[in-house]
C-alpha positions in Angstrom: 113.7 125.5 111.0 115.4 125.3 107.4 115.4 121.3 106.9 116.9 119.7 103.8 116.0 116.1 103.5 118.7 114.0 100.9 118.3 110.4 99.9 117.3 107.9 97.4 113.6 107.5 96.2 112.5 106.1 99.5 112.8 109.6 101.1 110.3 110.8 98.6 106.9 111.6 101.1 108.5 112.3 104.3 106.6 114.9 106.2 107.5 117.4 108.7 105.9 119.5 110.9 104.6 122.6 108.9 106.3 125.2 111.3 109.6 123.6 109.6 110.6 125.0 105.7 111.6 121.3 104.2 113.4 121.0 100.7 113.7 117.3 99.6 116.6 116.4 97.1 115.6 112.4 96.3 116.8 109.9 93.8 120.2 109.7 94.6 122.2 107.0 96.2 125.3 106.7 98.8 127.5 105.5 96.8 127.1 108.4 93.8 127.5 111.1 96.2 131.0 111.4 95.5 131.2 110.9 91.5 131.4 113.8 90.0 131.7 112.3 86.4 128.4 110.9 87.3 126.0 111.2 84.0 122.9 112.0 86.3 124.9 115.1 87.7 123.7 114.0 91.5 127.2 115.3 93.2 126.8 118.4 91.2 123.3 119.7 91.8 123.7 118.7 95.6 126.6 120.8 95.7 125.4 124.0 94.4 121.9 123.3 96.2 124.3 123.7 99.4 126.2 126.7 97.8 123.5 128.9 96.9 120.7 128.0 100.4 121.2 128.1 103.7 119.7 125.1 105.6 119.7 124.7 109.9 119.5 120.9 109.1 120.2 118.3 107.0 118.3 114.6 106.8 119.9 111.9 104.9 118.2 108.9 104.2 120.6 106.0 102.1 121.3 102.8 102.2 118.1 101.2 100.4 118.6 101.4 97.0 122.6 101.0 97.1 122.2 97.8 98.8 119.0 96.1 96.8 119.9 97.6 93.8 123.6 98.2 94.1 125.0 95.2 95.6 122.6 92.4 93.8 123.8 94.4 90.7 127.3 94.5 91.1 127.2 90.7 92.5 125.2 89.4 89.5 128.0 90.8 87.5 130.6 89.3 89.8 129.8 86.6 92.4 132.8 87.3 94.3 131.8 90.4 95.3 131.9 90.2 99.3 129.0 91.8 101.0 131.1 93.5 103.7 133.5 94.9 101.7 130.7 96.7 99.3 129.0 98.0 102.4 132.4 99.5 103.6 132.9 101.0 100.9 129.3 102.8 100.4 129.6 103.7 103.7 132.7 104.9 104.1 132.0 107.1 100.7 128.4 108.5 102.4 130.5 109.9 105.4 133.4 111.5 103.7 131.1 113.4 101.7 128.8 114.4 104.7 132.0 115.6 106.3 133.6 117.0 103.2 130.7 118.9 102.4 128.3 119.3 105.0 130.3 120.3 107.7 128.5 123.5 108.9 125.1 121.9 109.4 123.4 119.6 112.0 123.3 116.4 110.4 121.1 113.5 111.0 121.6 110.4 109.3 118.3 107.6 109.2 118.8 103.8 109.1 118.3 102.0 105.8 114.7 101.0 105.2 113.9 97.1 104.9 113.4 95.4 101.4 109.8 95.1 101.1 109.7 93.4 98.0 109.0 89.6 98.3 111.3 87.0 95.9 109.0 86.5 92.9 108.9 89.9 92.0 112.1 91.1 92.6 113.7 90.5 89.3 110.6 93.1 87.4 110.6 95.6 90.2 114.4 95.8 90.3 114.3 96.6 86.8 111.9 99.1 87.0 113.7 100.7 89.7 116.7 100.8 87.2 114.6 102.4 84.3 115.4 105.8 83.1 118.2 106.1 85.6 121.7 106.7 85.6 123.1 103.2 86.8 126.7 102.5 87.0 127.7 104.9 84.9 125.6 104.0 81.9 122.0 105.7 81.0 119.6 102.6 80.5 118.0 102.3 77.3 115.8 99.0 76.6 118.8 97.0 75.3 120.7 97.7 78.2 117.5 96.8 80.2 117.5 93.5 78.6 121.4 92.7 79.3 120.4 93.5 83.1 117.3 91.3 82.7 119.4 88.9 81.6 121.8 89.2 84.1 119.6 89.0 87.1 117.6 85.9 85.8 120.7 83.7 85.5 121.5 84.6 88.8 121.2 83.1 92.5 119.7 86.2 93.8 119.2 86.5 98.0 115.7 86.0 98.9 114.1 88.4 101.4 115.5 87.1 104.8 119.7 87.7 103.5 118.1 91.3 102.0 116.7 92.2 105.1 120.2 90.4 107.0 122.1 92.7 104.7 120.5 96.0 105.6 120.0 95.2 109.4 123.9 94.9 108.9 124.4 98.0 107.1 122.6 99.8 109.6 124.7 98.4 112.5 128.1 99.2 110.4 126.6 102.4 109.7 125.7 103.4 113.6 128.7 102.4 114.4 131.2 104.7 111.8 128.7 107.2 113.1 130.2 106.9 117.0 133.3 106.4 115.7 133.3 110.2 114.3 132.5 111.7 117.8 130.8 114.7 116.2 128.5 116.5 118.2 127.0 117.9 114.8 126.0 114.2 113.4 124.2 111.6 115.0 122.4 108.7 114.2 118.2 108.2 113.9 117.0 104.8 113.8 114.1 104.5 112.1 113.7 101.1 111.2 113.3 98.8 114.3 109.5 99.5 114.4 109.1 97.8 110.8 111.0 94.6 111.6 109.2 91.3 112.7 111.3 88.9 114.7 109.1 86.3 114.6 109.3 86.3 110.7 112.8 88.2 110.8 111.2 90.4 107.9 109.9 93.1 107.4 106.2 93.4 109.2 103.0 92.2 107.0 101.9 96.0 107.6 104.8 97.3 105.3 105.4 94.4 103.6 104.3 95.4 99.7 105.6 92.1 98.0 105.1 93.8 94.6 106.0 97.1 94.7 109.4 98.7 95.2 108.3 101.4 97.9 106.0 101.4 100.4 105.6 105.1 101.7 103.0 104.1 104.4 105.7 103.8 106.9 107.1 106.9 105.9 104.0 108.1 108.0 105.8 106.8 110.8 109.1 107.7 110.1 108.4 111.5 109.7 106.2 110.9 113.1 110.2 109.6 114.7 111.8 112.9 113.0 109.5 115.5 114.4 109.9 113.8 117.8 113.9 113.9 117.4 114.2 117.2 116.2 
């Protein structure tokens, strides 16, 4: 089978069975699908990566980085974001492009991956996360960097329970959309439950990094739950 895996960094090591041809297209985020005066060219490349291969299946993997990167951002900037309304919207942009431009394949969309950074380091691994990439519209340089530092360290920023609480809610919203669509040609993968401790209501101390912005050992897993699925 022809597989195209598309996501945001976190899909980066997800493994399928070898009798499958797998092409991963990472780095990219929900919310940027659609912006095609994006500097980083992301809507772009996808779409001429669709144009010009033929693919039985497509994996999409989002959710992560627009929500702990995304939403603190745009919240630091603006307390008044809302939460819900953000989500909505990244979500709500994800499916129209999956259904814009994605039509003709078997589509499987994967839950959101829990934050697995703990509180004290989220301010540096944040900004790492944002170095070198196209953010908002802007290419980072150090001064930019420095604003964002800024930014985030005069901020109230959610600890780990509300960033776990916010994916666990984008996943639901997500799930939900999905069923709304009635497609026979998209469905739904959950491939977070198995990570989440309800006696902590965080992420499990297996996968639970603390300093480090990824943690691609439960990617081991998570291509384990694809291979079954598909």
């Amino acid at each position: 089978m022809t597989i195209l895996i598309v996501g945001d960094s976190h899909a980066y090591k997800i493994k399928l069975e070898k009798e499958h041809n797998v092409t991963i297209f990472h780095g990219a985020s929900a919310k940027g699908l659609n912006n095609i005066n994006s500097l980083s060219k992301t809507h772009d490349r996808l779409l001429k990566l669709l144009f010009y291969e033929r693919y039985e299946t497509i994996i999409l993997n989002f959710g992560n980085v627009d929500i702990t990167h995304g939403y603190i951002y745009n919240y630091c900037k603006n307390n008044n974001t809302n939460f819900e309304d953000y989500c909505h919207d990244v979500i709500e942009n994800y499916l129209n492009f999956i259904i814009t431009n994605m039509h003709e394949y078997k589509i499987i969309i994967l839950s959101a991956g829990l934050p697995v950074l703990d509180d004290a380091n989220l301010i540096e691994q944040l900004l790492i996360g944002y170095h070198g990439l196209c953010f908002n519209g802007l290419i980072l340089d150090n001064d930019e960097l420095n604003r964002i530092r800024n930014l985030l360290s005069s901020s109230i920023l959610p600890d780990i329970k509300t960033r776990t609480k916010y994916i666990l809610y984008f996943n639901n919203k997500l799930q939900k959309e999905i069923i709304k669509l009635n497609n026979i040609n998209i469905s739904y993968l959950d491939v977070t439950s198995f990570t989440y401790d309800t006696d902590t209501e965080i992420i499990h101390e297996q996968f639970f990094t603390k300093n480090e912005l990824h943690n691609f050992e439960r990617n081991e897993k998570i291509s384990e739950i694809i291979n079954n699925y598909l």
